[in-house]
C-alpha positions in Angstrom: 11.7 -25.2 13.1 14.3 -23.1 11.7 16.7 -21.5 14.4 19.8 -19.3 13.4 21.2 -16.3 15.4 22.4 -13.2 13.0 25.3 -12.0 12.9 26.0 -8.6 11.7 29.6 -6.8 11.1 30.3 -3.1 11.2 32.4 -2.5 7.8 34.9 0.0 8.8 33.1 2.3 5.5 29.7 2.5 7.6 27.9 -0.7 5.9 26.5 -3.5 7.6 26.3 -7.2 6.2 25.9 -10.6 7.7 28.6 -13.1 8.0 28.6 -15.5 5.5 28.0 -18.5 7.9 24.7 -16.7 8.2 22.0 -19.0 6.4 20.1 -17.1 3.4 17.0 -18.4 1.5 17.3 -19.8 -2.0 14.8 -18.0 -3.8 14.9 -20.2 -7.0 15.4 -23.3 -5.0 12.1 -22.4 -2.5 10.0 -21.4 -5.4 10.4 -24.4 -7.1 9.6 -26.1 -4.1 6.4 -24.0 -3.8 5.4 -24.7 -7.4 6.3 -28.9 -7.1 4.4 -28.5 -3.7 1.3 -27.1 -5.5 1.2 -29.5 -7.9 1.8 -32.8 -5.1 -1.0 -31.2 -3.5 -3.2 -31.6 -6.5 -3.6 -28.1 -6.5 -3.7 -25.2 -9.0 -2.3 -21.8 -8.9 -5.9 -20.5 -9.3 -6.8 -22.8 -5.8 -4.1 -20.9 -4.4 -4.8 -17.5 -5.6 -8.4 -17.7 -4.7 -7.7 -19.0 -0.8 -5.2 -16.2 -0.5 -7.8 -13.3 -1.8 -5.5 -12.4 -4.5 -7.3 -10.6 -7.6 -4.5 -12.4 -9.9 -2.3 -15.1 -9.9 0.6 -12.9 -10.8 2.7 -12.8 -6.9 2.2 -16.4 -7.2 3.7 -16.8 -10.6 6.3 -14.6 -9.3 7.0 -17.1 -5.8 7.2 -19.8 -8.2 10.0 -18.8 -10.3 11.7 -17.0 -7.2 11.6 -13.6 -8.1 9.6 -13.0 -4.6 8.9 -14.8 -1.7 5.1 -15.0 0.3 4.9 -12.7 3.5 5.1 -14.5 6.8 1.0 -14.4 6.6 0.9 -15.7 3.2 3.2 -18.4 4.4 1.4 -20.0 6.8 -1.8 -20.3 5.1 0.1 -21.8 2.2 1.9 -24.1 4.6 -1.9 -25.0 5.9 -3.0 -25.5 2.6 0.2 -27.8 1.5 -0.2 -30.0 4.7 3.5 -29.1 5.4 5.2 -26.9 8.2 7.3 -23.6 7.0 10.3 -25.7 7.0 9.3 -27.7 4.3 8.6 -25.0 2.1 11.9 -22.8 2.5 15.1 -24.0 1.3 18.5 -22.0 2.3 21.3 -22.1 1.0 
C-alpha cells in the first residue's frame, strides 16, 4: 500500500505546489507497466476494453503510452484483472 502525506507551500505570488519530496506518478513509466502487464497476463487490449465497457480501445491506448492514467475505479478492476494489487501497477518517480 502506498502511503505519503502531501505537502503543500503557499508561494508568496498566491500559487500552491507540493514539495518536491512529494512522490508523483510516472506516467510513461506506469503505462508501460500497464501495457507489459497486459501482455504477462496473456491478455489483449480488446479483453481489457471489453471488461471495462469501453466502446473503444482508445483511453487504453492512451494509459499505455502514458498520456492518461485509469480512474481509481478503472484501476481496481484492472488490478483484479492483472492478479496484482494497485501498487504493482503504479510507478513514481
Amino acid at each position: 500500500m502506498i502511503s505519503t502525506q502531501t505537502v503543500f507551500v503557499f508561494c508568496q505570488k498566491g500559487g500552491i505546489f507540493m514539495s518536491s519530496d512529494t512522490p508523483t506518478i510516472n506516467m510513461a513509466a506506469t503505462g508501460a507497466n500497464i501495457k507489459a502487464l497486459i501482455k504477462t497476463k496473456g491478455l489483449k487490449v480488446a479483453d481489457v476494453q471489453i471488461r471495462l465497457g469501453f466502446n473503444t480501445p482508445q483511453a487504453i491506448f492512451k494509459w499505455m503510452r502514458g498520456d492518461a492514467m485509469p480512474t481509481i475505479g478503472n484501476m481496481v478492476i484492472l488490478a483484479h484483472m492483472l492478479d496484482v494489487s494497485i501498487d504493482k501497477i503504479i510507478i513514481l518517480n
